[in-house]
N, CA, C and O atoms as a CHARMM CRD file, in Angstrom:
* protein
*
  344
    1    1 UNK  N      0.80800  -1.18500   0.00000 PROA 1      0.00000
    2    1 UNK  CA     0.00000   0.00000   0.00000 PROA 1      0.00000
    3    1 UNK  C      0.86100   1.26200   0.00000 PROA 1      0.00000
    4    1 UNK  O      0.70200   2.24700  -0.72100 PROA 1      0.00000
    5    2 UNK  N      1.99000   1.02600   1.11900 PROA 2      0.00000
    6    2 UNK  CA     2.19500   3.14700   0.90600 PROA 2      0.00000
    7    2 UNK  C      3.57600   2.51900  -0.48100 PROA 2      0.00000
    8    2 UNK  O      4.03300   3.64000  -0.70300 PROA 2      0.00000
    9    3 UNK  N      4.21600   1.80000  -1.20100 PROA 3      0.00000
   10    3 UNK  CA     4.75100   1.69400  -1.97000 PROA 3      0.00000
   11    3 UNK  C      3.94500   2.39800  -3.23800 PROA 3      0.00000
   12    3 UNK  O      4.67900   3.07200  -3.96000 PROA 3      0.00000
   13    4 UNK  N      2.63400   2.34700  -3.59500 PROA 4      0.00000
   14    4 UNK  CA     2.04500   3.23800  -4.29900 PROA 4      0.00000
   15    4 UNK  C      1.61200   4.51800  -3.62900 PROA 4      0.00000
   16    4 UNK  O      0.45700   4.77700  -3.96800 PROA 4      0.00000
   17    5 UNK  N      2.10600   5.40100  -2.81500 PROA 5      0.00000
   18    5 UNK  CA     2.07300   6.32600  -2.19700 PROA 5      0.00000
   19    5 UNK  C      2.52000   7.40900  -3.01900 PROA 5      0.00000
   20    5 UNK  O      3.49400   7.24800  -3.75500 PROA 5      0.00000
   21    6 UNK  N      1.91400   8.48400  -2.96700 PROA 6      0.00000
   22    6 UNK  CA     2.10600  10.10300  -3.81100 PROA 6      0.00000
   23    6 UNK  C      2.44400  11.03400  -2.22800 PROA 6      0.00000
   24    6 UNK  O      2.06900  11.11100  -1.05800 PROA 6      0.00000
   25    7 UNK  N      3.11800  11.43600  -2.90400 PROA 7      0.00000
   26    7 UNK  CA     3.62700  12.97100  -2.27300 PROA 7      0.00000
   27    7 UNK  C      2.97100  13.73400  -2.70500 PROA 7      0.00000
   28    7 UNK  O      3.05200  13.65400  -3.93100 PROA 7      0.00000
   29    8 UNK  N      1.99000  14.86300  -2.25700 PROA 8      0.00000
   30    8 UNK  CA     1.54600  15.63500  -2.88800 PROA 8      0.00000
   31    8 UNK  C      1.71500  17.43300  -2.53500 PROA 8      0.00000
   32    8 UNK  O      1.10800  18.00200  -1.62700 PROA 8      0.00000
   33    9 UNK  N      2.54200  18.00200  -3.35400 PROA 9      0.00000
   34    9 UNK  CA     3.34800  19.42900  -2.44200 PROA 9      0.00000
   35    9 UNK  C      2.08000  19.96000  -2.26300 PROA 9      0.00000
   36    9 UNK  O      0.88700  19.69800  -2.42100 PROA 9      0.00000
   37   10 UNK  N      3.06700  21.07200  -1.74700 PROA 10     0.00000
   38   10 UNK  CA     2.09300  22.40600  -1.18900 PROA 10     0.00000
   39   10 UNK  C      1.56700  23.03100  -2.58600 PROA 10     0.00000
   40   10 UNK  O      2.32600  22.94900  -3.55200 PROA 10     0.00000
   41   11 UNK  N      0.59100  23.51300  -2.70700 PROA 11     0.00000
   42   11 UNK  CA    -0.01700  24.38400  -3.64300 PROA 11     0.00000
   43   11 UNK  C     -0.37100  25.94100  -2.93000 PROA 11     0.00000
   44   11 UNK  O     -0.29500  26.28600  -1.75100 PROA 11     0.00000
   45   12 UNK  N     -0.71200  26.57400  -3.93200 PROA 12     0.00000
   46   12 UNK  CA    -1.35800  28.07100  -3.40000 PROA 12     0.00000
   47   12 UNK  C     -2.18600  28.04000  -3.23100 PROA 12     0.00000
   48   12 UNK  O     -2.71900  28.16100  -4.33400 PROA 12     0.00000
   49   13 UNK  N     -3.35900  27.89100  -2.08600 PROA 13     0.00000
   50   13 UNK  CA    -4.49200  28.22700  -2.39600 PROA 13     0.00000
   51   13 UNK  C     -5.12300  29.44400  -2.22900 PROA 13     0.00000
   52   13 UNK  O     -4.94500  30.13400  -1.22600 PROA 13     0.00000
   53   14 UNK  N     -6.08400  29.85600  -3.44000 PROA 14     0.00000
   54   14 UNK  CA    -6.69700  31.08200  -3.35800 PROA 14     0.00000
   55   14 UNK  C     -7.97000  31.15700  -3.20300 PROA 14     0.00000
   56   14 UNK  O     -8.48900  32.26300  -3.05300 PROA 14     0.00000
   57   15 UNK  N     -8.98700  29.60100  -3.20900 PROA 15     0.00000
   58   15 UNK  CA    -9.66400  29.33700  -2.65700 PROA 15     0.00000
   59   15 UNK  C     -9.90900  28.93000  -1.61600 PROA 15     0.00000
   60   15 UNK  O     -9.01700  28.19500  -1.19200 PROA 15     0.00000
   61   16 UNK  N    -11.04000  29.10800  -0.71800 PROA 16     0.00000
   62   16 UNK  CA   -11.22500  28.62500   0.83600 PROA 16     0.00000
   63   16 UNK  C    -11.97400  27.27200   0.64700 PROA 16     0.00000
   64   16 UNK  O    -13.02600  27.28600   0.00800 PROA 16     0.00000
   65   17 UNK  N    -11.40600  25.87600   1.26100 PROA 17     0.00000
   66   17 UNK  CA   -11.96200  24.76800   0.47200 PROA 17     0.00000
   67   17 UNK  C    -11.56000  24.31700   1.78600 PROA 17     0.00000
   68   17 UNK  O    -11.01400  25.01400   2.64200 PROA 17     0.00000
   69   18 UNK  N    -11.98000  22.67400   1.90700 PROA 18     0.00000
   70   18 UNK  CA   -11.49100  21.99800   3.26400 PROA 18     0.00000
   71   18 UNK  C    -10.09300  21.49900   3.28800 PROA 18     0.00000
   72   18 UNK  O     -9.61700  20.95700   2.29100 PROA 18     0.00000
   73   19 UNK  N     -9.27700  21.69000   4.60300 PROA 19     0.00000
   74   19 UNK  CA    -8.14100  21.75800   4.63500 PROA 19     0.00000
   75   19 UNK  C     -7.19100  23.06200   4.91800 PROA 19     0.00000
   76   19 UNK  O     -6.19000  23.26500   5.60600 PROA 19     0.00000
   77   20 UNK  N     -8.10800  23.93600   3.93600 PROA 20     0.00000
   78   20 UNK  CA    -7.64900  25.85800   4.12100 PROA 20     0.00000
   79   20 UNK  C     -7.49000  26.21000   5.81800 PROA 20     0.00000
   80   20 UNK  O     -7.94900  25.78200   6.87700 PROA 20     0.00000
   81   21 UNK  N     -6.59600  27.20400   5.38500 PROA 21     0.00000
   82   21 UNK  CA    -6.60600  27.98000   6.79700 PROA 21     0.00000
   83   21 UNK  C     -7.06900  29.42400   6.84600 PROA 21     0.00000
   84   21 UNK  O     -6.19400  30.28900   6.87300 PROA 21     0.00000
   85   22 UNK  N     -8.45400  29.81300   6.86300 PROA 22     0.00000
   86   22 UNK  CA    -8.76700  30.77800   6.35000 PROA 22     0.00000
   87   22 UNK  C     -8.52500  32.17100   7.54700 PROA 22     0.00000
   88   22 UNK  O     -9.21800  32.15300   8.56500 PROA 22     0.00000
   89   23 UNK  N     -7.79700  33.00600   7.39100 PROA 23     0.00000
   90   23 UNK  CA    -7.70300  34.49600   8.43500 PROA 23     0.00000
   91   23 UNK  C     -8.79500  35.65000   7.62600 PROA 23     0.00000
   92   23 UNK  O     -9.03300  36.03700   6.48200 PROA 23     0.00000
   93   24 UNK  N     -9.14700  35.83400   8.68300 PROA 24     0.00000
   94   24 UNK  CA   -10.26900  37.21400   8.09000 PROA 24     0.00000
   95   24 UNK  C     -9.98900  38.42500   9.17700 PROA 24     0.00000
   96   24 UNK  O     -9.15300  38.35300  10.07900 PROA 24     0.00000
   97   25 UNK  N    -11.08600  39.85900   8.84500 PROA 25     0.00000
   98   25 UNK  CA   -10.49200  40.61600   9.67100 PROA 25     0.00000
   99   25 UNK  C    -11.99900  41.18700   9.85400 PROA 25     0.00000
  100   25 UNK  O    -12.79300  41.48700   8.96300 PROA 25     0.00000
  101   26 UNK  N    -12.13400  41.23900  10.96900 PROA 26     0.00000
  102   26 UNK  CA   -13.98000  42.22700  11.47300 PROA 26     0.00000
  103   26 UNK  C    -13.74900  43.18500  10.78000 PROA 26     0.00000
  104   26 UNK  O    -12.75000  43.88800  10.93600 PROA 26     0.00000
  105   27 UNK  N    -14.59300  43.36900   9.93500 PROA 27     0.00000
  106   27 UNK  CA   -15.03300  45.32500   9.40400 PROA 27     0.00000
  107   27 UNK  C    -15.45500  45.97100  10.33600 PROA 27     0.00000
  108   27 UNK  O    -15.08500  47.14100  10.24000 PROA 27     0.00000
  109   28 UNK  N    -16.17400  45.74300  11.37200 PROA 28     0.00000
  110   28 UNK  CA   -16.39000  46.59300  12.74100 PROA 28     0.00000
  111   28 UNK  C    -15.82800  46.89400  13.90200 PROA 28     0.00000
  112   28 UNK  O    -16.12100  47.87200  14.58900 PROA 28     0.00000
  113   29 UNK  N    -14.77400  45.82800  14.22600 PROA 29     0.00000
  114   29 UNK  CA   -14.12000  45.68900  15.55500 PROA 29     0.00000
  115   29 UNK  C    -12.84100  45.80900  14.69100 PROA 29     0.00000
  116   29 UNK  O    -12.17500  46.73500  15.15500 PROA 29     0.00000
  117   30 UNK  N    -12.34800  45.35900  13.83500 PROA 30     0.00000
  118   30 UNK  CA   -10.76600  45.24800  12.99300 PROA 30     0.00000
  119   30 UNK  C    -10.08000  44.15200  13.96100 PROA 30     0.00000
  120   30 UNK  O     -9.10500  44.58900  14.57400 PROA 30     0.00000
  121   31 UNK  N    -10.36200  43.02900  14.16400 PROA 31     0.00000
  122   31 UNK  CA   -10.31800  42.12000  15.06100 PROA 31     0.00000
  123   31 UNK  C     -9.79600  40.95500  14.26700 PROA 31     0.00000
  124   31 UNK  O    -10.79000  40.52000  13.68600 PROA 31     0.00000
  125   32 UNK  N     -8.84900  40.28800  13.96900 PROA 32     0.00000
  126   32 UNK  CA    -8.58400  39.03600  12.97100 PROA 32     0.00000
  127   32 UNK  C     -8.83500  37.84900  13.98400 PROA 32     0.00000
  128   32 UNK  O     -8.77800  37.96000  15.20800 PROA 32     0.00000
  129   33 UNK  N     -9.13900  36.62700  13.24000 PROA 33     0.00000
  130   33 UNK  CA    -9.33700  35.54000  13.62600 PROA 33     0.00000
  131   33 UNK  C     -9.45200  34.57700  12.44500 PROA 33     0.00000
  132   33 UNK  O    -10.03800  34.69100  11.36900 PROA 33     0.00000
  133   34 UNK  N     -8.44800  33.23500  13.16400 PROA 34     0.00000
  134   34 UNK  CA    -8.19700  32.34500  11.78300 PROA 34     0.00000
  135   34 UNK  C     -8.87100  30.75000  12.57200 PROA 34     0.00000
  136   34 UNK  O     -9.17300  30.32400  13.68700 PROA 34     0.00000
  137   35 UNK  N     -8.84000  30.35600  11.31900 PROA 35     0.00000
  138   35 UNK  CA    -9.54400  29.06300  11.75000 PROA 35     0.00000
  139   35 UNK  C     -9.19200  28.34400   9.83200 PROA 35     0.00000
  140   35 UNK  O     -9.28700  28.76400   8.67800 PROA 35     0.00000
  141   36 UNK  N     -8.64000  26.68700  10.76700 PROA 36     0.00000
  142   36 UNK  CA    -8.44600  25.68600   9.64900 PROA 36     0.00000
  143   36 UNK  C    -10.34300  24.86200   9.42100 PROA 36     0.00000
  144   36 UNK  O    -11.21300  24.73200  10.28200 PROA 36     0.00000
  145   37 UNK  N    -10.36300  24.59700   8.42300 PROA 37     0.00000
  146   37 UNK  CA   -11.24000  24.14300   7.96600 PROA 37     0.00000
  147   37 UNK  C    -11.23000  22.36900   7.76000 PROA 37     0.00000
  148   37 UNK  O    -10.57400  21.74900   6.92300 PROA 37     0.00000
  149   38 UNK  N    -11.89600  21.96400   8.49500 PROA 38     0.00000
  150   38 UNK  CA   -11.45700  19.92600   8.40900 PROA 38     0.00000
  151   38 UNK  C    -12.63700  19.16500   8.47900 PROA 38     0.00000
  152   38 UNK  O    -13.67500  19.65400   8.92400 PROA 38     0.00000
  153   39 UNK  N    -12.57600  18.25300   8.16000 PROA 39     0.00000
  154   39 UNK  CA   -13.67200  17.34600   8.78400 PROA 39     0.00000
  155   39 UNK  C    -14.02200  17.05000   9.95700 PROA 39     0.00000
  156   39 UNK  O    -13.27000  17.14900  10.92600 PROA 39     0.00000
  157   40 UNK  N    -15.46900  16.56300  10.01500 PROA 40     0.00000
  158   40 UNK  CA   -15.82200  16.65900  11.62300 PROA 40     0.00000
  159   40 UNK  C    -14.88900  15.83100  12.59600 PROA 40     0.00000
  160   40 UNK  O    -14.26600  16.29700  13.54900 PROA 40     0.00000
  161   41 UNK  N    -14.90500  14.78500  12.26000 PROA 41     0.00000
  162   41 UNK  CA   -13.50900  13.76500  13.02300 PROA 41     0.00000
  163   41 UNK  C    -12.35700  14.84100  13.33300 PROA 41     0.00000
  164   41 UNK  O    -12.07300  14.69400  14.52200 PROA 41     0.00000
  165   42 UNK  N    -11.78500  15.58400  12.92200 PROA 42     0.00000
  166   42 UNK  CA   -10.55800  16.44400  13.17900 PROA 42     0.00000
  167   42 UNK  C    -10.58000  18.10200  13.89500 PROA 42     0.00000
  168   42 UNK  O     -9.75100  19.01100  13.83200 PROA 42     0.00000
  169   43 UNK  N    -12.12600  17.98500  14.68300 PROA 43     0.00000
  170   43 UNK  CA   -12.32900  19.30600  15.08700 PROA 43     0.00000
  171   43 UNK  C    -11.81300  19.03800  16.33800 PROA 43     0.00000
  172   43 UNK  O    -11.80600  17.98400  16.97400 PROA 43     0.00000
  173   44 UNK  N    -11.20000  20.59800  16.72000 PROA 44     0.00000
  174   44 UNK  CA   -10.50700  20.40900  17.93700 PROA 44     0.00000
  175   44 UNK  C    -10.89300  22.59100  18.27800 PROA 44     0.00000
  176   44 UNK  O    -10.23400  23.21500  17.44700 PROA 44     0.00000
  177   45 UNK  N    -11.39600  23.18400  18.84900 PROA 45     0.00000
  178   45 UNK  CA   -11.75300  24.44800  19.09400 PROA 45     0.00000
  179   45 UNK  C    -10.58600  24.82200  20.30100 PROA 45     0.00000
  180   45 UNK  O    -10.70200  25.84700  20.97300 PROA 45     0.00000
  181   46 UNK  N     -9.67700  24.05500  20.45000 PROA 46     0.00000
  182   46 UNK  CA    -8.55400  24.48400  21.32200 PROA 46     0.00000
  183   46 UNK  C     -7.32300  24.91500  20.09600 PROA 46     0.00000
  184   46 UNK  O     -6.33200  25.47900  20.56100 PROA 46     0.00000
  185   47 UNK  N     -7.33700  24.74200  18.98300 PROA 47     0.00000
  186   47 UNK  CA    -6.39100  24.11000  18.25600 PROA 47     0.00000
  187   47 UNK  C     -7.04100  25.10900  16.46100 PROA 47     0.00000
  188   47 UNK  O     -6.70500  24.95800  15.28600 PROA 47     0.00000
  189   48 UNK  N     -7.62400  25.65700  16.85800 PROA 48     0.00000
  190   48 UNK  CA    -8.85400  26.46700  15.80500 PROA 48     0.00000
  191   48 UNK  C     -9.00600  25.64400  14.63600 PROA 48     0.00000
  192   48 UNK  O     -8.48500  25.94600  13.56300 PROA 48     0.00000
  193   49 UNK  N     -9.74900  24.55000  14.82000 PROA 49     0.00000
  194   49 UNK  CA   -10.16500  23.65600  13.67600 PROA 49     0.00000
  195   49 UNK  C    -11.49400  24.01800  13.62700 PROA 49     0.00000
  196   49 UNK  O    -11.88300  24.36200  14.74400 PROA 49     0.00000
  197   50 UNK  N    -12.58200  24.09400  12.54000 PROA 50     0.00000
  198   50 UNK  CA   -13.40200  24.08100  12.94500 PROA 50     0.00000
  199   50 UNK  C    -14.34900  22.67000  11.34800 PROA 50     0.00000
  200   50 UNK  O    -14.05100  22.47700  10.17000 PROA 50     0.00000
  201   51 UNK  N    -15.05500  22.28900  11.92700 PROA 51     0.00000
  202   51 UNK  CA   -15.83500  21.28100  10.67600 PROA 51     0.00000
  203   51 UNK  C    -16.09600  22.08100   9.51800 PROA 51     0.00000
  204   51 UNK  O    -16.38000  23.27000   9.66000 PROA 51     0.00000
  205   52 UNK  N    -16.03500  21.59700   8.48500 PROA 52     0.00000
  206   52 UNK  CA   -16.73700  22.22700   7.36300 PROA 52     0.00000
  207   52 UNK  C    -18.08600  22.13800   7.15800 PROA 52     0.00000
  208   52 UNK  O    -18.53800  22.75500   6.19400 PROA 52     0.00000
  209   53 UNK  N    -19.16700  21.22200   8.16500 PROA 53     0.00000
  210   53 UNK  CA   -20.42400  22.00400   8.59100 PROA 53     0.00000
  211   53 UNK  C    -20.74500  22.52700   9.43700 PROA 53     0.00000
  212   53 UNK  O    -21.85800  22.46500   9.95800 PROA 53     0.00000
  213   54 UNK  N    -19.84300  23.15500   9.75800 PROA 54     0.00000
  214   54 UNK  CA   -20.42400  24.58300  11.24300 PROA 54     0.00000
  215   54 UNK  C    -20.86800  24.87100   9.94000 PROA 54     0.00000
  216   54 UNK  O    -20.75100  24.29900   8.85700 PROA 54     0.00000
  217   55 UNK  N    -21.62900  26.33400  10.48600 PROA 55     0.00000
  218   55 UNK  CA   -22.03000  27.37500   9.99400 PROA 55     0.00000
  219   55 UNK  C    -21.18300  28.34400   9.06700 PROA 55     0.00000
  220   55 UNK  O    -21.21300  28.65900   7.87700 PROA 55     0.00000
  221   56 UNK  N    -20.27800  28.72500  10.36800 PROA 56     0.00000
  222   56 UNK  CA   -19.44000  29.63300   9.63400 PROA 56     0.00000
  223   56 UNK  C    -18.45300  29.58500   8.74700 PROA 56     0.00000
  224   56 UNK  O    -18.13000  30.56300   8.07200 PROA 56     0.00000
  225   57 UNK  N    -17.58300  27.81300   8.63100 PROA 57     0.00000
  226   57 UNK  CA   -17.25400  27.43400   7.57800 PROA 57     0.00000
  227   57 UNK  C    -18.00700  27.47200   6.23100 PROA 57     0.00000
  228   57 UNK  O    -17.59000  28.20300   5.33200 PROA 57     0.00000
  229   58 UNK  N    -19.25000  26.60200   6.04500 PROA 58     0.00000
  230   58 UNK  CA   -20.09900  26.72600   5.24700 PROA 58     0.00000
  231   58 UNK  C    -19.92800  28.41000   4.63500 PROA 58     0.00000
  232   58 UNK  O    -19.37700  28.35300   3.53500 PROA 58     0.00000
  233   59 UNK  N    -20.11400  29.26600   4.87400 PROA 59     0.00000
  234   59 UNK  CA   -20.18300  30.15000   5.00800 PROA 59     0.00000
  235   59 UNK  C    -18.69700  31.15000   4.43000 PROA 59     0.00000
  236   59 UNK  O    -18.72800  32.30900   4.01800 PROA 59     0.00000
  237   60 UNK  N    -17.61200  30.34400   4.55900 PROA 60     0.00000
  238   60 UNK  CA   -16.22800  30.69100   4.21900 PROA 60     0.00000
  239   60 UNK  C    -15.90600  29.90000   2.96800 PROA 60     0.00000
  240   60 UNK  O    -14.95600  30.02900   2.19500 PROA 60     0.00000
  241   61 UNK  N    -16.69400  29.24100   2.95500 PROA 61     0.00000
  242   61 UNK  CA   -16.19000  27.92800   2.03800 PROA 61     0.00000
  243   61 UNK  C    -16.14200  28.97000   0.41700 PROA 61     0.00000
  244   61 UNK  O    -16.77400  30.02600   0.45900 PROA 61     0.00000
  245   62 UNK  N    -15.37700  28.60400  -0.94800 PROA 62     0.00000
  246   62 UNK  CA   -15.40300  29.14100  -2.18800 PROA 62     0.00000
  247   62 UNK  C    -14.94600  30.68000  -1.64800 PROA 62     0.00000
  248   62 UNK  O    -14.97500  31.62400  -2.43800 PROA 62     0.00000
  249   63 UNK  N    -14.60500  30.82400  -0.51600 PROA 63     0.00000
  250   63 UNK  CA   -14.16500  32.78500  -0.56600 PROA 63     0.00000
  251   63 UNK  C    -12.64300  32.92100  -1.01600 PROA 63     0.00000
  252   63 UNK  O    -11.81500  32.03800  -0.78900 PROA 63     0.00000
  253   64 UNK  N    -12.30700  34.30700  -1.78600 PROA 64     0.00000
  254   64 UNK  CA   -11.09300  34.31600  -2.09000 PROA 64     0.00000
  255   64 UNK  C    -10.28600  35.34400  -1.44500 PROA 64     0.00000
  256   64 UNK  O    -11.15800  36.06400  -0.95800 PROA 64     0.00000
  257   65 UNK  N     -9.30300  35.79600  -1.17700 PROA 65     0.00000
  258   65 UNK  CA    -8.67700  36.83200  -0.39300 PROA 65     0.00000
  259   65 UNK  C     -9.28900  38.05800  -0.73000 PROA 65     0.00000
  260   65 UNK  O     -9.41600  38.08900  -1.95400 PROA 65     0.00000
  261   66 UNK  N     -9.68800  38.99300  -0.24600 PROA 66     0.00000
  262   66 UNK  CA   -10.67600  40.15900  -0.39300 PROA 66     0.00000
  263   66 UNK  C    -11.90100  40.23700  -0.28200 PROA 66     0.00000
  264   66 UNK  O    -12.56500  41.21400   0.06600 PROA 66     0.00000
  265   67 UNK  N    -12.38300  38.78500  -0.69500 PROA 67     0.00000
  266   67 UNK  CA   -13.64100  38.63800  -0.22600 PROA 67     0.00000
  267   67 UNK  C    -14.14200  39.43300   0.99000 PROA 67     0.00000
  268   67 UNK  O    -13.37400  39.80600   1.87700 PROA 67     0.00000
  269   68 UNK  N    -15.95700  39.76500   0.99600 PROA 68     0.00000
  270   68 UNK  CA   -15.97800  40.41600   2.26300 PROA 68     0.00000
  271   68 UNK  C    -17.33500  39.14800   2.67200 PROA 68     0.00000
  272   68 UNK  O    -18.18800  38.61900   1.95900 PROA 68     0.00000
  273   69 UNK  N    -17.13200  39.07000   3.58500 PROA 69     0.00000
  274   69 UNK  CA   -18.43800  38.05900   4.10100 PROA 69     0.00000
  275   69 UNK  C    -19.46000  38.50100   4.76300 PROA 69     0.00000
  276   69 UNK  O    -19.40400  39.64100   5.22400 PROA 69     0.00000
  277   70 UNK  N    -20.72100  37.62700   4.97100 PROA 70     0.00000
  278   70 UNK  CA   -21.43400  38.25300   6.27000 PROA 70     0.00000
  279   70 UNK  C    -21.35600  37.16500   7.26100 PROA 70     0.00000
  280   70 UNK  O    -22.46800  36.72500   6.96800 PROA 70     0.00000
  281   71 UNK  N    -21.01100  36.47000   8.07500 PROA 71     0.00000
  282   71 UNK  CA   -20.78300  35.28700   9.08200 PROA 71     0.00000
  283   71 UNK  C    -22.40100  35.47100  10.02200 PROA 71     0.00000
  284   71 UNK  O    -23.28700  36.31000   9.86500 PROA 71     0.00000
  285   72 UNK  N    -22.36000  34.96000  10.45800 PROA 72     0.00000
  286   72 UNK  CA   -23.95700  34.50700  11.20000 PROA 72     0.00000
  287   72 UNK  C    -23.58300  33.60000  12.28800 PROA 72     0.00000
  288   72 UNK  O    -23.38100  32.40200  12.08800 PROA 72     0.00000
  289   73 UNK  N    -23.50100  34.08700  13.29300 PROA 73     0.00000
  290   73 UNK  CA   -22.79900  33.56900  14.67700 PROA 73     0.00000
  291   73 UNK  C    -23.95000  33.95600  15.69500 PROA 73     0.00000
  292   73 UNK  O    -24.71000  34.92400  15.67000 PROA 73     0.00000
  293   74 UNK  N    -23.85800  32.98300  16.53500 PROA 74     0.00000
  294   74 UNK  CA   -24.88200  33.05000  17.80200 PROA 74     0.00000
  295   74 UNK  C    -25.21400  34.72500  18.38800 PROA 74     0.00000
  296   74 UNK  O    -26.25000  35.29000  18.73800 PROA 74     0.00000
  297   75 UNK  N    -24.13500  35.04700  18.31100 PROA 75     0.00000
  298   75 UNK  CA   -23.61600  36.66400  19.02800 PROA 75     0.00000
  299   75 UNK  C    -24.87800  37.52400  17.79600 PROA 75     0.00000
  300   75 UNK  O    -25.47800  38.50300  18.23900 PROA 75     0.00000
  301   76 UNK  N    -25.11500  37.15000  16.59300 PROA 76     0.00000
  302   76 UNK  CA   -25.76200  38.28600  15.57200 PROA 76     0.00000
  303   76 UNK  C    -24.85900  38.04700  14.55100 PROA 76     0.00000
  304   76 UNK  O    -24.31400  36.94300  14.54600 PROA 76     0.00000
  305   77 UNK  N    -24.53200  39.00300  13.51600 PROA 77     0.00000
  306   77 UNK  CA   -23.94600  38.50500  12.18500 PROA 77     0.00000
  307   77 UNK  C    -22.84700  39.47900  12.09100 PROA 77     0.00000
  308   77 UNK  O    -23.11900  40.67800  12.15600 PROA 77     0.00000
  309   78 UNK  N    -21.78800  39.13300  11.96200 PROA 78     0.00000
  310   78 UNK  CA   -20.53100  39.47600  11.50500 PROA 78     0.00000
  311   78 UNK  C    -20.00000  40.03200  10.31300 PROA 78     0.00000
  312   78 UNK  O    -20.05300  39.24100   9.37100 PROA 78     0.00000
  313   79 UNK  N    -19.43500  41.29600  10.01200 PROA 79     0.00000
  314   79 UNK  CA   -19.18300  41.48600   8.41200 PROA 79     0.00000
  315   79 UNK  C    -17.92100  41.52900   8.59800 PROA 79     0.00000
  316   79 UNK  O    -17.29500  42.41100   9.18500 PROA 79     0.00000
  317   80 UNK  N    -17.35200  40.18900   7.90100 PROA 80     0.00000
  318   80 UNK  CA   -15.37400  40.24900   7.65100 PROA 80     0.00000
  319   80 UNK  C    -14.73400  40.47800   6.84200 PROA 80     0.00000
  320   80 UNK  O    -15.63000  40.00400   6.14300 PROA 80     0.00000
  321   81 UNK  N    -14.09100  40.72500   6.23600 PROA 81     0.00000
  322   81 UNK  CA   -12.77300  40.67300   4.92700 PROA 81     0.00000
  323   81 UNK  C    -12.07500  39.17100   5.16200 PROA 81     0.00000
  324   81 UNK  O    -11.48500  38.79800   6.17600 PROA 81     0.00000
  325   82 UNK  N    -12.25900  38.58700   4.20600 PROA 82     0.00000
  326   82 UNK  CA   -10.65200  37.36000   3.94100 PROA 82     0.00000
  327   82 UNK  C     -9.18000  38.37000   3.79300 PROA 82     0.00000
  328   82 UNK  O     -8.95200  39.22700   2.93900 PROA 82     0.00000
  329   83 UNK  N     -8.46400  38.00300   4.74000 PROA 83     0.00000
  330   83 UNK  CA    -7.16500  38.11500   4.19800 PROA 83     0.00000
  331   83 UNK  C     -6.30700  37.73200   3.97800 PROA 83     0.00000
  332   83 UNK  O     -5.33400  38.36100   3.56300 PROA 83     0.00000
  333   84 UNK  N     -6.39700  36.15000   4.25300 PROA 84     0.00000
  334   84 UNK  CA    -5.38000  35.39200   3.54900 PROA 84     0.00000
  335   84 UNK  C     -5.65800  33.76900   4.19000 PROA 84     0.00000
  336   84 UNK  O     -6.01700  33.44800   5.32200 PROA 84     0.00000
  337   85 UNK  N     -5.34200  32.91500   2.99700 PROA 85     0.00000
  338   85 UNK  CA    -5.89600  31.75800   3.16100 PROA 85     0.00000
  339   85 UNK  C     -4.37600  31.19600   2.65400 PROA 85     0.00000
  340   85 UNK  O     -3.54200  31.51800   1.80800 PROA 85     0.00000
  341   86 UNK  N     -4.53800  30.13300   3.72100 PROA 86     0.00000
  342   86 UNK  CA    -3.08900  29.19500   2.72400 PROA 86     0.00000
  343   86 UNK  C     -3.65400  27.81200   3.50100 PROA 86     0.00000
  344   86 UNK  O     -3.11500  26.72500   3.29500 PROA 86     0.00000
């Protein structure tokens, strides 16, 4: 089995997809906060993983750097900027 094993490098990503590590920045507070994007098995909120069906992933998912979002969080709704995803 890993004898047919691929290496697969790093790429750029400029999409927010699962796996991404997406940083954004509050348009209201100017407040950044990043969070990796994974499957539910690999969520850990100590460690800023979050599932790709929360909400607010869903929600991040297809954004590209500049993007501006509206997030929808328990607190009321959030307006962010992407600023950088890798």
């Amino acid at each position: 089995m890993i004898q047919h094993a691929e290496i697969i490098k790093d790429t750029v990503r400029d999409i927010a997809e699962i796996g991404s590590t997406v940083t954004w920045q509050s348009l209201d507070q100017n407040e950044t906060e990043t969070y990796t994007i994974v499957g539910p098995e690999e969520v850990d909120p100590n460690e800023g993983t979050i599932s790709y069906n929360a909400p607010i992933a869903k929600q991040l998912l297809q954004a590209k750097v500049g993007n501006k979002r509206t997030l929808t969080t328990p607190a009321g709704n959030r307006q962010v900027k992407i600023i950088e995803i890798s």
